[in-house]
Z-matrix of the N, CA and C atoms (Angstrom, degrees):
N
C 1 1.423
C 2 1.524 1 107.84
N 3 1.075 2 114.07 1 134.11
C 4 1.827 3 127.66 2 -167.50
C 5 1.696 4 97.55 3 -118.65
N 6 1.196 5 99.39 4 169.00
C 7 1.529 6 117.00 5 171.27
C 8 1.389 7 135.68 6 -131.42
N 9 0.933 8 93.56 7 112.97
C 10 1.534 9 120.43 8 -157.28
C 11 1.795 10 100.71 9 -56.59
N 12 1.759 11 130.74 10 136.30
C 13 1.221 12 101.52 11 -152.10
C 14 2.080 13 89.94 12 -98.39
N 15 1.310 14 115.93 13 155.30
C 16 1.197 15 108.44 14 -151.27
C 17 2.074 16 93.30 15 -163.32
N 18 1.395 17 130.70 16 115.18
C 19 1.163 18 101.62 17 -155.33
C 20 1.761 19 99.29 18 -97.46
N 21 1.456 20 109.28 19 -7.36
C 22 1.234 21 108.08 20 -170.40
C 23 1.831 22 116.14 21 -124.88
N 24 1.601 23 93.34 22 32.75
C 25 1.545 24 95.60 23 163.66
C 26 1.660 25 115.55 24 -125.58
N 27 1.258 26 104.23 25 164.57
C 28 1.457 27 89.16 26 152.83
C 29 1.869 28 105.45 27 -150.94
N 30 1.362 29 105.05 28 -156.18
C 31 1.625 30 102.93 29 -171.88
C 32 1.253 31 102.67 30 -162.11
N 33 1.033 32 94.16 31 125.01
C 34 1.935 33 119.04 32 166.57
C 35 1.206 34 118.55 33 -80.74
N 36 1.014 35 135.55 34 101.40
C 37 1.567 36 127.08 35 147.65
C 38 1.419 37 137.08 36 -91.29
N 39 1.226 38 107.91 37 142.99
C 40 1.495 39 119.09 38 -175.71
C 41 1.621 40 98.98 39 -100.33
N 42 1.296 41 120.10 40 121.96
C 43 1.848 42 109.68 41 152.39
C 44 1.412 43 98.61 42 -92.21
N 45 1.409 44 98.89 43 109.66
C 46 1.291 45 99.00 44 144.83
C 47 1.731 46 138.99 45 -49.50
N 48 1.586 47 107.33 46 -68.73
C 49 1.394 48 131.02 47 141.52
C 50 0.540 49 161.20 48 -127.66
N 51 1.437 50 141.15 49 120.40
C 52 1.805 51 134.85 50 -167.40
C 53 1.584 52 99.74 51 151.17
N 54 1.599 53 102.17 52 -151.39
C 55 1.308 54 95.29 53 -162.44
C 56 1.857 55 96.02 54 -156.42
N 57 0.901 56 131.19 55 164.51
C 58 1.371 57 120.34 56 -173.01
C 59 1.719 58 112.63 57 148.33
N 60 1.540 59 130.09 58 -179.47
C 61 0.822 60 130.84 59 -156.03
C 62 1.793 61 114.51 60 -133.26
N 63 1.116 62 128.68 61 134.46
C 64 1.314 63 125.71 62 179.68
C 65 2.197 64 117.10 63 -100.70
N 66 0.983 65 114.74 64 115.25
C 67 1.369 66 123.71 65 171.03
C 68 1.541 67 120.90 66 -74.07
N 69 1.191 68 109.30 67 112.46
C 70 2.369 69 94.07 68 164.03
C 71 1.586 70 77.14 69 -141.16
N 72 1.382 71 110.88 70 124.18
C 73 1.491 72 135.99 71 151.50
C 74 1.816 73 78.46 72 67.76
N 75 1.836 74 91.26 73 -146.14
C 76 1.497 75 93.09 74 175.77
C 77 1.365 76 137.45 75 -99.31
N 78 1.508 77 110.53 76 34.47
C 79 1.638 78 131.56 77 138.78
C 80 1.193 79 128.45 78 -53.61
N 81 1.383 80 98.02 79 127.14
C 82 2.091 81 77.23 80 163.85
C 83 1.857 82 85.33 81 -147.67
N 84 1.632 83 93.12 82 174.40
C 85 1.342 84 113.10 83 -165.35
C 86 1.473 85 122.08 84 -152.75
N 87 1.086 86 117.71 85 92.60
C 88 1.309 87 121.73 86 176.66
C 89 1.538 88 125.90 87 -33.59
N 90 1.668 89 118.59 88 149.15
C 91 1.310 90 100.52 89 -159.18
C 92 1.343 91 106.17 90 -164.49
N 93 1.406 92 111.17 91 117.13
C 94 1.566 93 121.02 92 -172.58
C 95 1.679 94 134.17 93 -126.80
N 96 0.828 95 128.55 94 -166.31
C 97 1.643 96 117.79 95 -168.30
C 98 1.397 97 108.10 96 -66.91
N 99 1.344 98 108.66 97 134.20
C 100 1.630 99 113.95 98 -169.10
C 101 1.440 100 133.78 99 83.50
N 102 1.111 101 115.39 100 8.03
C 103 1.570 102 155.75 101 -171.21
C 104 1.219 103 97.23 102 -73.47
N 105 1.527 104 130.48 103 119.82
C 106 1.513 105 118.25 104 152.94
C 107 1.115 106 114.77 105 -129.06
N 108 1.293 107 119.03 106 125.75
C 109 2.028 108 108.73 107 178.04
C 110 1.814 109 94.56 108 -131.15
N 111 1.221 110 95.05 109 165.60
C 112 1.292 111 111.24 110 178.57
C 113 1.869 112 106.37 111 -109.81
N 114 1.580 113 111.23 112 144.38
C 115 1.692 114 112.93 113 -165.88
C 116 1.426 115 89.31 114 -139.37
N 117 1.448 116 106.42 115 107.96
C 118 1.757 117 130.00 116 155.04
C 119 1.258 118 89.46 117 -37.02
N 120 1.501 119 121.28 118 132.89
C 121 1.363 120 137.50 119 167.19
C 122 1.602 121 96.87 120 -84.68
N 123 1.116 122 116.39 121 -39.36
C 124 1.713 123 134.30 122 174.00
C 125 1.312 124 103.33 123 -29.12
N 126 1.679 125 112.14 124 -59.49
C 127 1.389 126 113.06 125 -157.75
C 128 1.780 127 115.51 126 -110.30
N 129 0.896 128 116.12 127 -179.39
C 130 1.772 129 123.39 128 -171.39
C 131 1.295 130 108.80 129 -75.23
N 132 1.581 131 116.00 130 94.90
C 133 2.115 132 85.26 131 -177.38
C 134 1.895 133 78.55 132 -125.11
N 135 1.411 134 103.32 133 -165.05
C 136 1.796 135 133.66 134 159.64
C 137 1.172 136 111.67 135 -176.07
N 138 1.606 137 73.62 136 155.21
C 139 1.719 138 80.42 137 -159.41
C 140 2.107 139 90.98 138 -111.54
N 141 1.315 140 124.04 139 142.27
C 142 1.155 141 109.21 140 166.72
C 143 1.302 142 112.33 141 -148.43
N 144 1.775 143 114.07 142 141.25
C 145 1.802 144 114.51 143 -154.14
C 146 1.115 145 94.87 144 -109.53
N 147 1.347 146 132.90 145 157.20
C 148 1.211 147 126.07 146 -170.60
C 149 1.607 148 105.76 147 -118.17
N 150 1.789 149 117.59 148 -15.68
C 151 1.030 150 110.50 149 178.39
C 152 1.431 151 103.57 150 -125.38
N 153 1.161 152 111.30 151 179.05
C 154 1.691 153 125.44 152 178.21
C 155 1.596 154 91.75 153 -39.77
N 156 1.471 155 127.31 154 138.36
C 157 1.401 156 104.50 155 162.36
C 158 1.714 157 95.84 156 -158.88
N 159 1.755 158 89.68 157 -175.37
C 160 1.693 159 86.62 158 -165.79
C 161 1.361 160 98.74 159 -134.41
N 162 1.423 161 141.85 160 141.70
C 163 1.468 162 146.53 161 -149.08
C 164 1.475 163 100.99 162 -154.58
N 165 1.505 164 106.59 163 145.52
C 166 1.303 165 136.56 164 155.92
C 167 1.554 166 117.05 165 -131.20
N 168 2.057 167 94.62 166 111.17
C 169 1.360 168 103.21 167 178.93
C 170 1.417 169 123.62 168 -102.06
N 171 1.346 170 140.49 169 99.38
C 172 1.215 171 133.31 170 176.70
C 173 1.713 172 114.58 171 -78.25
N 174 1.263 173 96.40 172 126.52
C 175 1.943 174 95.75 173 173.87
C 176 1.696 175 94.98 174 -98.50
N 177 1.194 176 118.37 175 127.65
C 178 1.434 177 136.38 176 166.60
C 179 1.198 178 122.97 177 -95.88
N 180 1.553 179 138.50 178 117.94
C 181 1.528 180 119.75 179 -153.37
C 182 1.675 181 103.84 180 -142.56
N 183 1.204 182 118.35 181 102.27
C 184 1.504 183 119.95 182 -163.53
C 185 1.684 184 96.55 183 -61.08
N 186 1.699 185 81.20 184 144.90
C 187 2.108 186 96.02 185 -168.55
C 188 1.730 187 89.92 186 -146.98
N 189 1.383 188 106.30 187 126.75
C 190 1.556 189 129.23 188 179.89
C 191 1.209 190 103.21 189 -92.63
N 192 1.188 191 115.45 190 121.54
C 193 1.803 192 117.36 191 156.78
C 194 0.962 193 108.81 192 -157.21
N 195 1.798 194 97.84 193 151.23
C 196 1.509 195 123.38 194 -176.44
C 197 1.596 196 109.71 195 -117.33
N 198 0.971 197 112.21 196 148.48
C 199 1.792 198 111.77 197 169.78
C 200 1.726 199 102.70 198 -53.45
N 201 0.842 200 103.66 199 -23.97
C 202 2.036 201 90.89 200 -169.03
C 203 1.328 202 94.64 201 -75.46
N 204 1.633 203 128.50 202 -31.17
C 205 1.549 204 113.57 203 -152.34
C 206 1.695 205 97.32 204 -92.04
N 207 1.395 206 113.82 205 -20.85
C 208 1.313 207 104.69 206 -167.09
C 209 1.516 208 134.54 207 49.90
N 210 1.281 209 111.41 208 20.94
C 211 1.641 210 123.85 209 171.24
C 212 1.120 211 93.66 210 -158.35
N 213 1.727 212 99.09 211 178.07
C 214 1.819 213 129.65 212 -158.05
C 215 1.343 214 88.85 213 -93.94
């Protein structure tokens, strides 16, 4: 899984289960059930599981509003 480059999102993941490894630049970070990190859509990461596993991805996307504009 890659990341799409995007300057005003980002994404949370939950592992539920499994086991596997997270990439941003030349970091990486091991990563197991119950795990949550957040991944700059901005920047270069991957994520890769090494076993059967189960995920919850939230995309979070900053939204400005004022009472005058009355929309997103």
């Amino acid at each position: 899984m890659r990341a799409k480059s995007r300057n005003d999102v980002v994404m949370v993941m939950v592992l539920v289960e499994g086991n596997g490894q997270v990439a941003v630049g030349p970091e990486t970070a091991k990563v197991g059930p119950s795990d949550i990190f957040l991944l700059d859509l901005a920047r270069d990461w991957r994520v890769e599981l090494h076993t059967n596993f189960s995920a919850i991805f939230v995309e979070l996307k900053e939204v400005k509003w004022t009472p005058e504009s009355r929309q997103f």
